[in-house]
N, C-alpha and C positions, 0 to 999 in steps of 0.2 A: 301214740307215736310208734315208730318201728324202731327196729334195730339200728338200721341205717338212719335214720335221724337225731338217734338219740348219741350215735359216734362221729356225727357232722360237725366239723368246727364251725365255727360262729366266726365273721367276723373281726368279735373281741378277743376272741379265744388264739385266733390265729397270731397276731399283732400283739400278745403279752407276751411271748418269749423273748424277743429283743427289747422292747421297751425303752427306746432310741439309743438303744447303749450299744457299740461298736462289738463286730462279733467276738473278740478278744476275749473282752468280759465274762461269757458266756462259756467260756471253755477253760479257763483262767486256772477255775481250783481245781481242773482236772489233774493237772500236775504237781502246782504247787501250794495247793489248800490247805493238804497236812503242813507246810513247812509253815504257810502264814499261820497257822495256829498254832505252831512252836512255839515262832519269833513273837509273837505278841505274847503269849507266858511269857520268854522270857525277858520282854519290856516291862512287864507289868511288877517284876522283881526289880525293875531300879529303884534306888533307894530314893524315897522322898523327903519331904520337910523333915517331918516326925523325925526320922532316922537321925537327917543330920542333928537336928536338935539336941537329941540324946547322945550323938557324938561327939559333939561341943562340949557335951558337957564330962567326959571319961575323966581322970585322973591320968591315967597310964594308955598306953597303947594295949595290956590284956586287957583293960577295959572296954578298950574298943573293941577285940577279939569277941569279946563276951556277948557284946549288944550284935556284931557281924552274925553271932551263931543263929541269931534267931532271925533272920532274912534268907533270901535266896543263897546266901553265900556258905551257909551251913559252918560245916565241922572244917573248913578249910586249911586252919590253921591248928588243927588240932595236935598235929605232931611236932610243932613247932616249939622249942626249948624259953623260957624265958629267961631275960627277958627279949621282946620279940622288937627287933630291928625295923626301920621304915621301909628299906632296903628288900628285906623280905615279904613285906607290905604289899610292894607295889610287885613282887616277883608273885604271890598267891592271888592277888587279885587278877594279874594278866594273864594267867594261866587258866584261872576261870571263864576268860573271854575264851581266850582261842580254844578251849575246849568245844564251847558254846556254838564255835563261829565255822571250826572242824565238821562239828556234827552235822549243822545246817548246808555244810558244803557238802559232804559224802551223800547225801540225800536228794542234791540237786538234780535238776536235769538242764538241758538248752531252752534256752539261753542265759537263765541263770547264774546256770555253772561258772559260763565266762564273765556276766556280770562278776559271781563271787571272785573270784580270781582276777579281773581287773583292783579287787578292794585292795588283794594282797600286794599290786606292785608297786603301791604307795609305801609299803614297809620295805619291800625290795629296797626301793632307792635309799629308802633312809641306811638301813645296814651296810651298803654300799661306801656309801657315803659314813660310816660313824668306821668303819673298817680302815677306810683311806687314811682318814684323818689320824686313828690310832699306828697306822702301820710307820706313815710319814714321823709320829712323834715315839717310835721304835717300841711301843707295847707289845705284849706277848700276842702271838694269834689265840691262843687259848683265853687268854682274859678277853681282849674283844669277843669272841665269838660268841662268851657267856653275856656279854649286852645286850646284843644282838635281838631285835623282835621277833619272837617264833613266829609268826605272822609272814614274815620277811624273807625265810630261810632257803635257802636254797643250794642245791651238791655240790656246786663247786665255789659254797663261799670260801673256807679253807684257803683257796689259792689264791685270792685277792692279795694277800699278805705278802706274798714276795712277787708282785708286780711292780715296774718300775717305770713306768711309762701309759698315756692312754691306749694307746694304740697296740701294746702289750696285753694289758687291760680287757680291752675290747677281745682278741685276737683269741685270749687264751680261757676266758671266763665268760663275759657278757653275750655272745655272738651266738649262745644255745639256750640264752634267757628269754625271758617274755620282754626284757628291756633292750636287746639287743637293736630292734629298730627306733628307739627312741636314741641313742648312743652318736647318731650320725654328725652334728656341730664341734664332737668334742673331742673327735681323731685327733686334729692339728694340736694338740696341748700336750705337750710332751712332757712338761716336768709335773709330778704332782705334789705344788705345793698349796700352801692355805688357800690362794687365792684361786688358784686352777680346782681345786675340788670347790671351790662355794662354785664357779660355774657349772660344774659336772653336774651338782647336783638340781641346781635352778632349769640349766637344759634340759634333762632328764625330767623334773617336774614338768614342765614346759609340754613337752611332749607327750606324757602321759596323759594330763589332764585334755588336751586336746582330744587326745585319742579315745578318753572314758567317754568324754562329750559325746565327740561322732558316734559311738555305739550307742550311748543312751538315746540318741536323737532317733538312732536306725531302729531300735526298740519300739519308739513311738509312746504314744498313748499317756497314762497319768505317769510311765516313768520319766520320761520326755522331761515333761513339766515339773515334777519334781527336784530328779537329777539335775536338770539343768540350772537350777537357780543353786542349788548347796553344789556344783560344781562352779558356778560363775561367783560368787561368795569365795569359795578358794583361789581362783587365779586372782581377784582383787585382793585380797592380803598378796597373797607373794608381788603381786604389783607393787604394792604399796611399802612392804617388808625389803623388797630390791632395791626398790629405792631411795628407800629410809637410809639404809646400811650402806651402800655405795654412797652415799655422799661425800665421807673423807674419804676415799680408795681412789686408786689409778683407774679406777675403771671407765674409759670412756664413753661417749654416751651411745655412740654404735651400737658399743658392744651392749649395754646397758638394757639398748629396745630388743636386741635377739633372746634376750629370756624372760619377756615379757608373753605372758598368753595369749594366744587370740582371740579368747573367748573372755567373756566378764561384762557387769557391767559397765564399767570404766572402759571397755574397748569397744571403738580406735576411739573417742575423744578424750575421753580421761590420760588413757596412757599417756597419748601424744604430746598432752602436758608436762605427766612425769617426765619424761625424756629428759624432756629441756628444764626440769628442777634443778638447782643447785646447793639448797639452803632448805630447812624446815617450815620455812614460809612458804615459799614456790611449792611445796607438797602438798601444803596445807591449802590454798587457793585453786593449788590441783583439783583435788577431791570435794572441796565445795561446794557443787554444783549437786555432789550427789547426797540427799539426806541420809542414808542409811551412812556412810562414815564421815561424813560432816565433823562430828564430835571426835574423831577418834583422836586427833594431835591438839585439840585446843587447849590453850594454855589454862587450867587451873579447874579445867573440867570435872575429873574424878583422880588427883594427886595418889592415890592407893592403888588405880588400875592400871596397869601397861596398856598398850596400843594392841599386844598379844591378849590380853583379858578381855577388851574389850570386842573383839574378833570371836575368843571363843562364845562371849553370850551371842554374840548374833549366829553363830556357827548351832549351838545349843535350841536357839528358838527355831532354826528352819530345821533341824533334824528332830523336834516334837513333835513339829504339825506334819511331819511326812506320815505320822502315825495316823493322822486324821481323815485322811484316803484309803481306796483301798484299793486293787488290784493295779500293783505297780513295785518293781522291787526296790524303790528308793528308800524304802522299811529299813533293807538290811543291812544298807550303806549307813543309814540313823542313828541302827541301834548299835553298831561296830564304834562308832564314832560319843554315842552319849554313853556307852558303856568306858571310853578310853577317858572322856570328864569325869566319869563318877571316879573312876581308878587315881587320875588327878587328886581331887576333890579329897578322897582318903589316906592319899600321901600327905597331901597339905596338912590339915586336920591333925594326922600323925606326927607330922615334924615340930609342928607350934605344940602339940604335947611335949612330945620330950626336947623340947630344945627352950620353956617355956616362956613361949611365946603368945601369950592366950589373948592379946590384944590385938592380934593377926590372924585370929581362928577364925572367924565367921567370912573372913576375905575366897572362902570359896567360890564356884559360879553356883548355883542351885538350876534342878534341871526340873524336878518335875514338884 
């Protein structure tokens, strides 16, 4: 053979680079190869059975200190005085995320980036929202602002505190945020009281999740499909969570379907039921038709689990198997999310120690 035939593609040769797989694929890890093999170390650090098992079983919360050191979570608590509060529990362990979730961001590129930073304005709203509430029941801005989810943070939270109005609100703080255009339903609400902030904040989810949607969709590809089910998962709880809670409230049903998502499985036929619920039967006959929350309100199902519990396991199982894919960033959204259960899971755990409660210990979710 010659030279020249011996550097001839074949055929086969030619038709193995794609390999029916969409050119995406193909170019994937060029950017973000290193990061998926960050973010999977650091999945591979959540805690599993074993752990909790030997959690269960601590005496004390440095107990539990003691068994955390030899995991991913290291010396975390090392400077920590005893004995060690839940309180500061749950403050070393979330600091270990957004460390984690920092890193993974400064690292990023496009599209990414904006994926990462869409994760954050889910905490935006909530601080927003845990701010209002504090400010309306005249707490110090300094003690809210230490609540506050570092995830969430942003330069003009500070000023929320002495707003007195939406439209002030909007005007002098949100209108420079990433949430600024999601803000548009909730001008007219002038007083903020309990009932006008649960709508800010439903609105404002409302909006967001739509908005994560339409990007994930534009994305394409196994994000798409990923995202789109652990975002359709979320708008059916706040469906179902709206309407749970409005049932004794003034809240009419108008208003009721305006902070309902448009996205979910439940939507338009499910919703359109909720609407018109009045009672936890009409809820319950709502959602019926759909097996995945079927079970969630029946009467005598699991007496130990909330309607919230039982959301997070199904929330837990679609954010494991997004691990089971690959080139896609519904990963980061996963691991953001089963890292925020395990931090649960360790407060839980923590409390029934010292509060002793040890017939309530095992009531965690387990993830992996």
């Amino acid at each position: 053979f010659s030279d020249a035939d011996t550097h001839r593609p074949t055929e086969a040769t030619q038709a193995a680079p794609c390999c029916g797989f969409p050119a995406a694929m193909m170019t994937y890890n060029i950017d973000v190869g290193y990061l998926e093999g960050l973010l999977r170390g650091y999945r591979a650090g959540i805690l599993n059975s074993t752990d909790y098992a030997n959690l269960t079983q601590c005496e004390t919360i440095d107990d539990m200190k003691m068994h955390l050191s030899s995991t991913d979570y290291g010396n975390f608590l090392q400077n920590e005085p005893s004995p060690i509060s839940t309180t500061t529990l749950a403050q070393k362990t979330t600091e270990k995320l957004v460390e984690e979730f920092n890193f993974l961001r400064m690292q990023a590129v496009e599209p990414l980036a904006t994926f990462l930073d869409y994760i954050t304005y889910g905490y935006m709203i909530d601080n927003i929202i845990l701010v209002l509430t504090g400010t309306s029941h005249n707490r110090s801005s300094e003690e809210l602002l230490e609540k506050c989810h570092p995830l969430g943070l942003f330069d003009s939270m500070a000023t929320l505190c002495v707003t007195q109005s939406t439209s002030e609100l909007y005007r002098t703080v949100l209108v420079d945020t990433p949430l600024g255009p999601y803000f548009g339903d909730c001008i007219s609400l002038e007083d903020l009281d309990e009932v006008n902030i649960e709508i800010i904040r439903n609105t404002l989810y409302k909006a967001y999740l739509e908005d994560f949607h339409a990007f994930c969709m534009k994305v394409g590809g196994e994000t798409a499909e990923v995202m789109g089910d652990i975002l359709k998962l979320e708008a059916d709880r706040r469906a179902i969570n709206i309407t749970v809670n409005s049932l004794d409230t003034d809240l009419d049903l108008k208003s009721r379907e305006k902070l309902y998502p448009t996205i979910g499985l439940l939507y338009p036929e499910g919703t359109s039921r909720l609407i018109k619920a009045t009672d936890l039967d009409a809820v319950r006959s709502a959602i019926d038709a759909f097996p995945d929350y079927r079970g969630l309100l029946s009467e005598g199902y699991d007496d130990d689990k909330t309607i919230e519990d039982q959301f997070f396991e199904l929330e837990v199982n679609l954010n494991r198997l997004a691990f089971e894919q690959q080139f896609h960033y519904g990963m980061y959204y996963a691991f953001v999310k089963l890292k925020e259960q395990e931090i649960r899971n360790i407060v839980w755990i923590g409390e029934c120690i010292s509060q002793d409660q040890r017939g309530r210990i095992n009531q965690y979710v387990p993830i992996f």
